[in-house]
VEXZAVO-200910 format. One record per residue (C-alpha): residue in three letters; x, y, z. Coordinates in steps of 0.1 Angstrom, whole numbers, plus 5000, padded with zeros to 4 digits. Each point is the difference from the previous one (the first is absolute). Layout:
VEXZAVO-200910
+-----+------+------+------+
: res :    u :    v :    w :
+-----+------+------+------+
: ALA :    X :    Y :    Z :
...
+-----+------+------+------+
This chain:
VEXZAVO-200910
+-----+------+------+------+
: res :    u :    v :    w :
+-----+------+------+------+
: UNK : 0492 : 5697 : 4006 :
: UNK : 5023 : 5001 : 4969 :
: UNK : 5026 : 5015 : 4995 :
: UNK : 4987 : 5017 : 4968 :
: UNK : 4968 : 5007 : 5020 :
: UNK : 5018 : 5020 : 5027 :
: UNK : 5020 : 5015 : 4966 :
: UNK : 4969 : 5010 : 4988 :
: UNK : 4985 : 5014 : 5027 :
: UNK : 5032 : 5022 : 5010 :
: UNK : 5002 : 5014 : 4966 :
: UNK : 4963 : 5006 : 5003 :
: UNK : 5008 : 5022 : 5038 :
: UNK : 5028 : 5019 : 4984 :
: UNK : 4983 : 5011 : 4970 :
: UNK : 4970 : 5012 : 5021 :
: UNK : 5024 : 5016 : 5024 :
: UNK : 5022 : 5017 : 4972 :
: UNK : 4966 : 5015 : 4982 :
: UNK : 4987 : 5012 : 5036 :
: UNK : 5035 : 5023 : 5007 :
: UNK : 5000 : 5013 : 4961 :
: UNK : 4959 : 5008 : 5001 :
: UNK : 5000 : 5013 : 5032 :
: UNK : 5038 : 5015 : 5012 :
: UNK : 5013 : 5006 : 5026 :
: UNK : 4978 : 4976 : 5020 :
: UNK : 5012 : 4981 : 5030 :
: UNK : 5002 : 4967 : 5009 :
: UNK : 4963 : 5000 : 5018 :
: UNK : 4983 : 5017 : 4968 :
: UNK : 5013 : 4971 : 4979 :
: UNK : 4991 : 4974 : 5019 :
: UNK : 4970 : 5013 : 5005 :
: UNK : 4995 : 5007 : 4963 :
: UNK : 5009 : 4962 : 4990 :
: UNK : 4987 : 4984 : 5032 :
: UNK : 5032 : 4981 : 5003 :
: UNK : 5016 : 4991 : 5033 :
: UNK : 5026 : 5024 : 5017 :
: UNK : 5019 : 4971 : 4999 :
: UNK : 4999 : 4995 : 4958 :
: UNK : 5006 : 5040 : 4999 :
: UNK : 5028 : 5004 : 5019 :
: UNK : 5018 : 4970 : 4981 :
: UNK : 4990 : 5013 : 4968 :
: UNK : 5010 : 5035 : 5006 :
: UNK : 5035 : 4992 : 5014 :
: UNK : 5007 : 4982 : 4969 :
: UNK : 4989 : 5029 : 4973 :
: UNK : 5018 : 5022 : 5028 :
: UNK : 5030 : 4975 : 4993 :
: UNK : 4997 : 4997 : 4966 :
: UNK : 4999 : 5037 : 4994 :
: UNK : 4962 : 5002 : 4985 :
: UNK : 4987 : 5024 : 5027 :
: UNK : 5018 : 5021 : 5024 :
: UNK : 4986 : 5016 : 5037 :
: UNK : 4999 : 5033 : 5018 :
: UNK : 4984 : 5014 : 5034 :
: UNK : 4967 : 5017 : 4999 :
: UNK : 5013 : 5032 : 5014 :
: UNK : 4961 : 5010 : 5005 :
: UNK : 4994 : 4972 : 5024 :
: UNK : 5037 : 4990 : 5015 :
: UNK : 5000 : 5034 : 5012 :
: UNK : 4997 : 5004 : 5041 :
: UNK : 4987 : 4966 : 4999 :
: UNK : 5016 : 4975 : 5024 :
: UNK : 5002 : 4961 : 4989 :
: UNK : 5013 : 4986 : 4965 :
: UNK : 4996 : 5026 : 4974 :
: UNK : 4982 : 4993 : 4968 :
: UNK : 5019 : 4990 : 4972 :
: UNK : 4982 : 5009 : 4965 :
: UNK : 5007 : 4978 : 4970 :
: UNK : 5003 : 5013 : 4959 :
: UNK : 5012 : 4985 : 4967 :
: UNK : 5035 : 5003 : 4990 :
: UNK : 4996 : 5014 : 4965 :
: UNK : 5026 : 4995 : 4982 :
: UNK : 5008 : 4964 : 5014 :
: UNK : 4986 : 4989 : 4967 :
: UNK : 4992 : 5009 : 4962 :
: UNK : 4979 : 4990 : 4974 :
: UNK : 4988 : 5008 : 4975 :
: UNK : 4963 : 5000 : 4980 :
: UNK : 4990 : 5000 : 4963 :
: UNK : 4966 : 5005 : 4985 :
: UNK : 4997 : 4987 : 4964 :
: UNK : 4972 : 5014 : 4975 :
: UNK : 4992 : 5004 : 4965 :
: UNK : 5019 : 5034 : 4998 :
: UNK : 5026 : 4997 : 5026 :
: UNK : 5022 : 4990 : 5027 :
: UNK : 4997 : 5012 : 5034 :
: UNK : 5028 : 4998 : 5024 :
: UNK : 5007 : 5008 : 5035 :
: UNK : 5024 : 4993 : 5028 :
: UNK : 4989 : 5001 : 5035 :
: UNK : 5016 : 4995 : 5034 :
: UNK : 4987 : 4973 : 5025 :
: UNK : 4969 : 5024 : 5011 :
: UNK : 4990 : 4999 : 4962 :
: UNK : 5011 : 5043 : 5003 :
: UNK : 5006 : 5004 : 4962 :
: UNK : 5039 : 5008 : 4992 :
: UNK : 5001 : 5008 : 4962 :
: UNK : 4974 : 4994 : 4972 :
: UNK : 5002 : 4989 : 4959 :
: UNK : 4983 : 4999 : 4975 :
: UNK : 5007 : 4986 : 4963 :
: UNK : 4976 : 5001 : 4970 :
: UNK : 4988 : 4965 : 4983 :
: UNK : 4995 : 4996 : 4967 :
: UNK : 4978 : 4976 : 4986 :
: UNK : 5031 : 4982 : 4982 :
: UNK : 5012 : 4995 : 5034 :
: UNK : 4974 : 4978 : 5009 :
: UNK : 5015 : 4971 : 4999 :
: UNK : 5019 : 4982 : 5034 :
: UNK : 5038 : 5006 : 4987 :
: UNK : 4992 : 5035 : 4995 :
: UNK : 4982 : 5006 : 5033 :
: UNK : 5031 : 4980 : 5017 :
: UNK : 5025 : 5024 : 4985 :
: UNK : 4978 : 5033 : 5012 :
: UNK : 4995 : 4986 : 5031 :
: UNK : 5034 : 4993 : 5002 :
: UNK : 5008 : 5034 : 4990 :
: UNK : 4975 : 5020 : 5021 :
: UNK : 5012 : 4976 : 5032 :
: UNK : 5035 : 5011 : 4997 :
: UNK : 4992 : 5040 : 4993 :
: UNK : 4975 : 5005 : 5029 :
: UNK : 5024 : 4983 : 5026 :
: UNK : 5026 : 5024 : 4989 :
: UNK : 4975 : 5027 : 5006 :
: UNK : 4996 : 4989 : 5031 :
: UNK : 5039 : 5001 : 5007 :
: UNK : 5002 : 4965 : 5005 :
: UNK : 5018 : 4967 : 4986 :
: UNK : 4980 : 4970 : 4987 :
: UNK : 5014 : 4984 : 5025 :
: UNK : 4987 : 5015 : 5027 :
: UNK : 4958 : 4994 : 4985 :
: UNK : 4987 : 4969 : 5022 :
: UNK : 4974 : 4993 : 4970 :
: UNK : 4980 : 5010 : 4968 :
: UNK : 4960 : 4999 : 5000 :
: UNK : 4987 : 5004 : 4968 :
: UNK : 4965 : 5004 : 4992 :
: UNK : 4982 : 4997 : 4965 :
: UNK : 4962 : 4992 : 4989 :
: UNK : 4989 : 4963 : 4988 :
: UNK : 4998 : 4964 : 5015 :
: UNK : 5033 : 4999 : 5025 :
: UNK : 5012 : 4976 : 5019 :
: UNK : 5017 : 5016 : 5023 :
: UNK : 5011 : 4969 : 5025 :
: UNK : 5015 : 4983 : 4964 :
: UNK : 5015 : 5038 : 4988 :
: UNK : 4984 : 4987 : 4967 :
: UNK : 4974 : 5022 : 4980 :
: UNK : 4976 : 4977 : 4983 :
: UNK : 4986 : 5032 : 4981 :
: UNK : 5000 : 5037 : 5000 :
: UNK : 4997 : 5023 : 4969 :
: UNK : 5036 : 5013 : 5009 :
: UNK : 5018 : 4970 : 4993 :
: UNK : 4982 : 4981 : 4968 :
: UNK : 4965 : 5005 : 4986 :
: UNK : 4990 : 4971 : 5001 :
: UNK : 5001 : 4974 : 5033 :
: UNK : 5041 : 4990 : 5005 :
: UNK : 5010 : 4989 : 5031 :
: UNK : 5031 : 5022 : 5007 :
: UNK : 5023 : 4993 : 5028 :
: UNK : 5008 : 5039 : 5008 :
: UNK : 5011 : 5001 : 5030 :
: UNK : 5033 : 4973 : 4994 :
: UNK : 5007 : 5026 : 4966 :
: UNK : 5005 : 5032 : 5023 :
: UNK : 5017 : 4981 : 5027 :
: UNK : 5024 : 4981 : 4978 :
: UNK : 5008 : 5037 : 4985 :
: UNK : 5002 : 5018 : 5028 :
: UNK : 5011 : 4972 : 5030 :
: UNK : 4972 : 5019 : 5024 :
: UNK : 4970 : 4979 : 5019 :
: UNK : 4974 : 5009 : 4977 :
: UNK : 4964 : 4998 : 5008 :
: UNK : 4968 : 5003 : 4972 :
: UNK : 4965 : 5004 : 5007 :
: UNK : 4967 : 5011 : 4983 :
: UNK : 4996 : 5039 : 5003 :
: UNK : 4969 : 4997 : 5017 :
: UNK : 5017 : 4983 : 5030 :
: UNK : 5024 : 5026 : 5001 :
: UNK : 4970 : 5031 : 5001 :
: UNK : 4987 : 4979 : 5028 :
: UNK : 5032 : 4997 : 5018 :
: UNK : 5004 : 5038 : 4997 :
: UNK : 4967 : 5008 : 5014 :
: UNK : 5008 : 4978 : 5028 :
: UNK : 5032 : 5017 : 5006 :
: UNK : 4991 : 5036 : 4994 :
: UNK : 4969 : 5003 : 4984 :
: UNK : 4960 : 4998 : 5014 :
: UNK : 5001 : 4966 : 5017 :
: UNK : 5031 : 5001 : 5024 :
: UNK : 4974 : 4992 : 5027 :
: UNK : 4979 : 4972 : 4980 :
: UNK : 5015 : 4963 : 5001 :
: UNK : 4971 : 4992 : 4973 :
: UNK : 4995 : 5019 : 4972 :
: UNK : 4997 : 5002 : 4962 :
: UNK : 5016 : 5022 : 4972 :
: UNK : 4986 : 5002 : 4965 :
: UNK : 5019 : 5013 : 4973 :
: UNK : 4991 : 5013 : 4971 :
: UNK : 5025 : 5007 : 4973 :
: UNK : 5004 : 4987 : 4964 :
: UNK : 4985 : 4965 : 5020 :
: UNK : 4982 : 4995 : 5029 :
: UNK : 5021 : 4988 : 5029 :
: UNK : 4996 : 4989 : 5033 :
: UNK : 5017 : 4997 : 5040 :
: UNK : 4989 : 4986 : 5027 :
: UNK : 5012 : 5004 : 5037 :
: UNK : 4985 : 4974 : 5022 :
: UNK : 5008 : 4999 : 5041 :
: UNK : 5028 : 5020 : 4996 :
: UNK : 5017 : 4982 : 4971 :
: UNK : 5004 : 5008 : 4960 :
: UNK : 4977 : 4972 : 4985 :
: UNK : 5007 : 4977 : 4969 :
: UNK : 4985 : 4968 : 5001 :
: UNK : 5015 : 4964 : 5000 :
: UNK : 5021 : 5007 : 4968 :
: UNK : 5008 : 5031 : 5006 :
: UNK : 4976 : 5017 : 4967 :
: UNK : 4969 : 5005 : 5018 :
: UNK : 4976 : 5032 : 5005 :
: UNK : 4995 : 5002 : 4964 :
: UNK : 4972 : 5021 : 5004 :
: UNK : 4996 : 5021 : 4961 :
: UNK : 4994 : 4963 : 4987 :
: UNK : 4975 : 4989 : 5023 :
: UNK : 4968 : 4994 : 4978 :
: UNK : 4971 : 5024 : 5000 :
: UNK : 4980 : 4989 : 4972 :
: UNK : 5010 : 4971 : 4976 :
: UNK : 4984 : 5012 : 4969 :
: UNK : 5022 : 5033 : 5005 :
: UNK : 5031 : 5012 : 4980 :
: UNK : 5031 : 4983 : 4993 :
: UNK : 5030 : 5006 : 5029 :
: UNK : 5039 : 5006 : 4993 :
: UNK : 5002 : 4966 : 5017 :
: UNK : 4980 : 4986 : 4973 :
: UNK : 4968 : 4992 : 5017 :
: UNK : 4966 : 5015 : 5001 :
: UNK : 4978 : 5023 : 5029 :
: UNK : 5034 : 5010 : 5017 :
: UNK : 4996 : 5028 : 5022 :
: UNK : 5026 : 5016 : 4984 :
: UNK : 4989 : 4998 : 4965 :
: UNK : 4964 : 5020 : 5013 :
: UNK : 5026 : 5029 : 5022 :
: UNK : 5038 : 4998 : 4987 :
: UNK : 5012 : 5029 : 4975 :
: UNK : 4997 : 4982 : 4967 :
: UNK : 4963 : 4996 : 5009 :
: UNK : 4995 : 5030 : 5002 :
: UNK : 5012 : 5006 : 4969 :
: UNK : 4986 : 4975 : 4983 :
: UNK : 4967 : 5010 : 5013 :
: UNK : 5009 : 5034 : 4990 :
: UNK : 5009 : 4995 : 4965 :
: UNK : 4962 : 4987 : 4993 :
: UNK : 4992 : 5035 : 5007 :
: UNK : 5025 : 5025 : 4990 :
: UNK : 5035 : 4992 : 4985 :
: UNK : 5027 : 5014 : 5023 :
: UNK : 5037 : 5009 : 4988 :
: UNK : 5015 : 4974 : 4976 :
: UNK : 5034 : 4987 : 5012 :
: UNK : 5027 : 5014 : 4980 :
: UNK : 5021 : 4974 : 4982 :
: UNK : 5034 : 4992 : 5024 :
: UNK : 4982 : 5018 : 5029 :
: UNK : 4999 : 4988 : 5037 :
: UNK : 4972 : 4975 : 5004 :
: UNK : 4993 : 5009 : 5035 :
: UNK : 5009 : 5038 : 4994 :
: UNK : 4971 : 4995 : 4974 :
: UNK : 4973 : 4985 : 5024 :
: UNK : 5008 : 5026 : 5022 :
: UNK : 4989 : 5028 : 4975 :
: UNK : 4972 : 4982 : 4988 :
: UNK : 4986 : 4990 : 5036 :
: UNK : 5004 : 5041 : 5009 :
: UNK : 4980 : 5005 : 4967 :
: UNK : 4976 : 4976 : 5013 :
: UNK : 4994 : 5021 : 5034 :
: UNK : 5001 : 5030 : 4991 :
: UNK : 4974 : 4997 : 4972 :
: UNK : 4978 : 4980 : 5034 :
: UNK : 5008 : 5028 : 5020 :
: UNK : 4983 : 5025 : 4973 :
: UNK : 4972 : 4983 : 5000 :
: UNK : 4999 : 4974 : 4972 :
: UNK : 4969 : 4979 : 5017 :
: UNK : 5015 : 4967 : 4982 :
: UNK : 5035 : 4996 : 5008 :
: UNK : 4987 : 5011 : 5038 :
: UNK : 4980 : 4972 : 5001 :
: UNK : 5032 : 4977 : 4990 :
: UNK : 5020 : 5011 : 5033 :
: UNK : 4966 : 4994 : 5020 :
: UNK : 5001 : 4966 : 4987 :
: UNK : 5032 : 4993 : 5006 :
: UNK : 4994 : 5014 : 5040 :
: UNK : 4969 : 4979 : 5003 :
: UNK : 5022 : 4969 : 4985 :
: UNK : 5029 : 5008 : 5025 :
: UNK : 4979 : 5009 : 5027 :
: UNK : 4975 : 4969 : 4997 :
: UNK : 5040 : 4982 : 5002 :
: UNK : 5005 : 5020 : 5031 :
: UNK : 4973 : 4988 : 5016 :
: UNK : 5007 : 4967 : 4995 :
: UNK : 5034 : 5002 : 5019 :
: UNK : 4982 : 5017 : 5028 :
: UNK : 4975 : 4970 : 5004 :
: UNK : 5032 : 4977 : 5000 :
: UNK : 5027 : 5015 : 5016 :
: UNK : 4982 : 5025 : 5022 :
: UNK : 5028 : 5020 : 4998 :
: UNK : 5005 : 5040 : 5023 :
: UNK : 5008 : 5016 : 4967 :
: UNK : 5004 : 5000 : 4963 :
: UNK : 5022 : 5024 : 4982 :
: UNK : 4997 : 5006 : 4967 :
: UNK : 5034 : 5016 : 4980 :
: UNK : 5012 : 5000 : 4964 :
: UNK : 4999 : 5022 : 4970 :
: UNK : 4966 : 4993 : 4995 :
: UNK : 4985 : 5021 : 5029 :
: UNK : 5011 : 5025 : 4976 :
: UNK : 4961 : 4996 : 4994 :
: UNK : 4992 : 5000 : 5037 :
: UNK : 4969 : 5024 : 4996 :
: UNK : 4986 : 4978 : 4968 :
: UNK : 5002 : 4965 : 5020 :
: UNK : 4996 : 5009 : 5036 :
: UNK : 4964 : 5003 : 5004 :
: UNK : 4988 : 4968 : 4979 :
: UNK : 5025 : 4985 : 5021 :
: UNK : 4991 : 5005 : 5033 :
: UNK : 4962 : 4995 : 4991 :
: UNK : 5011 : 4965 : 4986 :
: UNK : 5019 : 4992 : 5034 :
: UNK : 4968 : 5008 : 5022 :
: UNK : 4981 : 4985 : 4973 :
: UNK : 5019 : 4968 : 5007 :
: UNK : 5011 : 4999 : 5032 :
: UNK : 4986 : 4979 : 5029 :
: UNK : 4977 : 5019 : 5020 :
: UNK : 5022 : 4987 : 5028 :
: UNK : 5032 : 5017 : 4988 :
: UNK : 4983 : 5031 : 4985 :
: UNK : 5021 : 5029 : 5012 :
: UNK : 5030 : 4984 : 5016 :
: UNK : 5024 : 5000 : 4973 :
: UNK : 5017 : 5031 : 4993 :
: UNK : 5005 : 5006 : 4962 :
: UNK : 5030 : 5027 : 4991 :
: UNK : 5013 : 5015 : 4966 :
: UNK : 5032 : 5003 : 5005 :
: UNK : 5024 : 5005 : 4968 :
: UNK : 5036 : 4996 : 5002 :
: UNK : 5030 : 5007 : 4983 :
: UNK : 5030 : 4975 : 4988 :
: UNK : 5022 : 5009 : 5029 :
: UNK : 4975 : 4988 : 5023 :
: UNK : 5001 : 4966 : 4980 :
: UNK : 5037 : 4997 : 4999 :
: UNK : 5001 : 5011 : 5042 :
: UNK : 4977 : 4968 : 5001 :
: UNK : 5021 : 4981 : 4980 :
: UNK : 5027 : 5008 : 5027 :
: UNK : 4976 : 4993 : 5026 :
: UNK : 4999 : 4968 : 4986 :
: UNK : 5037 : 4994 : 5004 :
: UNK : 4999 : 5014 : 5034 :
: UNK : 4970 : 4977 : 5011 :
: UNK : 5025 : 4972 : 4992 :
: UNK : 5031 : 5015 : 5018 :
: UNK : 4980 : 5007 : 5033 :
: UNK : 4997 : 4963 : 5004 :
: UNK : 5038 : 4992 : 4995 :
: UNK : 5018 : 4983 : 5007 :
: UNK : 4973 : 4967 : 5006 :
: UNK : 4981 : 5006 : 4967 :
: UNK : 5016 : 4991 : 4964 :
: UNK : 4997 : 5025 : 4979 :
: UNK : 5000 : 4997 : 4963 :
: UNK : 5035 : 4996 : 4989 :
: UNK : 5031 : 5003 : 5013 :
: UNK : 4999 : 5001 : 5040 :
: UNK : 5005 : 5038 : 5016 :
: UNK : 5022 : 4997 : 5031 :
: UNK : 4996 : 5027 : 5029 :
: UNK : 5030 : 5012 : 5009 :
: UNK : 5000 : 5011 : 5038 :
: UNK : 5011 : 5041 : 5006 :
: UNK : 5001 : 5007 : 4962 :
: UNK : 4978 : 5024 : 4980 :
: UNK : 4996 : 4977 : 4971 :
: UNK : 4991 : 4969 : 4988 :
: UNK : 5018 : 4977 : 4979 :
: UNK : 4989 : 4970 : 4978 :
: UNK : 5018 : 4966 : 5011 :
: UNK : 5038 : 4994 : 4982 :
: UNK : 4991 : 5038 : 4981 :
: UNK : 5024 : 5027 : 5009 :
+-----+------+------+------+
């Protein structure tokens, strides 16, 4: 075997390890072995480096050590603050920051407003910048103690590259934009970008519905439809790292133009602005006032939208049972393919939960193989930004559990053995 094959596959062990002792501490040496069916041999080295290395730290199980005879049982836990890092969820309106310790416990939380003059990729560099720097002083820390920066924003990303090839933040129109090199050059951290999407997924991996599911799906619906796979116990994005593009899947080609500039997208039947455009055939909902927020805006006229559904107006109910049958008819589809344990749905548009739900579900068992009827567990589940921004972290973390064998993006983070921090290579 290679050496970069034995690389691999250590970095592999110690990840799996390191995610067994944070989901499940204090655990012993038997529980995690038995948990990643690796050999005592493989845990043993494994934990006596992290032990070495000052990742996780040990203490006797009192409850089982006591009047026992033999070697007592040692139980192993996370060393919290043996790292730092911090997340940051990008949207239309604002920034959302957050620094978390090594178990991803959150340490101190930001959030800045964004303008729609900001949205541009200088601007969003300096607020980022900004809103970096401010929530790691909150947290009573230095910048250079943070081991990495995950950043998470909608649109096409390329997260292996750190380039976004789109995303309404940066540009209207398609630009590749290499974001990731900006914030690092400004702020000398590791810095990490990926679609939001991913990020949601991560989080319900990490603390959310599906810490017990390896395979699994999350749809998001916000001002687009997003989506994030999980697949065998690993965050999926295809060969070039853009995949799961599931709001521009096709449903119908004759249908409506998309935001990406195509037609039948499965976002331009579900997203926000078709229901609004759907809406406006039938009443006329607020007008946007002349320098107002955009998003702010959509928000208003969305609520509009529901509340006037919820009262009873027969047409523009029949718009969000559309757009359920549309999504859920989508649903289905990934069930059929993926045969995934469960699909969580999150975003600002469950807002409308009781409007879309039942066309939904009727599409899904409508669509479904009679084969797979009833075995994939579908969950509305809304979350808020600091649950985007902890996965953002996650994301960081993910990365830092497999160090010191796996390259992260940027500079390389060093491990310093008995210290409670860690430190970016030739960074103070």
């Amino acid at each position: 075997m290679q050496t970069g094959d034995t690389e691999l596959i250590r970095a592999i062990n110690r990840f799996h390890v390191l995610d067994t002792i944070r989901r499940f501490e204090p655990v012993s040496r038997a529980a995690i072995g038995k948990r990643t069916h690796l050999s005592r041999v493989t845990v043993s080295s494994l934990i006596a480096t992290l032990l070495q290395e000052g990742l996780i730290h040990e203490e006797s199980d009192e409850t089982t050590n006591s009047g026992t005879r033999g070697r007592p049982t040692n139980l192993l836990g996370l060393n919290p603050n043996a790292a730092y890092v911090v997340g940051a969820k990008l949207s239309m309106h604002q920034v959302f920051l957050i620094v978390t310790n090594l178990r991803a416990d959150p340490l101190a939380r930001l959030s800045l407003p964004l303008h729609p003059h900001q949205l541009v990729p200088d601007a969003i560099v300096a607020l980022l910048d900004e809103g970096v720097r401010s929530v790691v002083a909150l947290a009573g820390l230095k910048l250079g103690q943070i081991a990495g920066l995950g950043i998470g924003l909608p649109g096409f990303i390329d997260s292996k590259a750190g380039i976004s090839h789109w995303s309404p933040i940066l540009a209207p129109e398609p630009k590749p934009v290499a974001l990731a090199d900006m914030v690092r050059r400004r702020l000398g951290l590791a810095v990490t970008i990926e679609n939001d999407a991913n990020l949601l997924t991560l989080a319900e991996r990490w603390f959310g519905e599906c810490q017990e599911n390896d395979n699994f799906v999350v749809v998001m619906m916000e001002a687009g439809i997003g989506m994030g796979l999980f697949l065998d116990g690993e965050l999926y994005r295809g060969q070039h790292g853009m995949g799961t593009e599931f709001g521009h899947s096709k449903i119908d080609r004759h249908g409506p133009r998309c935001r990406c500039g195509q037609y039948g997208c499965i976002e331009a039947f579900t997203a926000d602005y078709a229901i609004l455009r759907e809406a406006e055939k039938i009443i006329r909902t607020p007008a946007a006032h002349e320098g107002a927020d955009d998003t702010a805006e959509a928000e208003t006229r969305v609520a509009t939208v529901v509340r006037l559904a919820r009262e009873g107006n027969v047409a523009l109910r029949q718009i969000f049972a559309t757009a359920g049958e549309i999504l859920g008819l989508g649903i289905a589809n990934l069930i059929n393919i993926i045969d995934p344990a469960k699909i969580v749905i999150s975003g600002s548009g469950t807002r409308a939960v009781d409007l879309i739900e039942p066309a939904l579900r009727a599409a899904v068992a409508a669509n479904t193989l009679a084969v797979l009827q009833n075995r994939c567990e579908i969950i509305f589940h809304d979350q808020g930004d600091e649950v985007w921004a902890r996965g953002a972290a996650s994301l960081v973390l993910q990365a830092l559990y497999r160090k010191p064998w796996t390259p992260a993006s940027g500079a390389e983070i060093a491990i310093m053995p008995g210290t409670t921090a860690r430190h970016q290579k030739g960074r103070p």
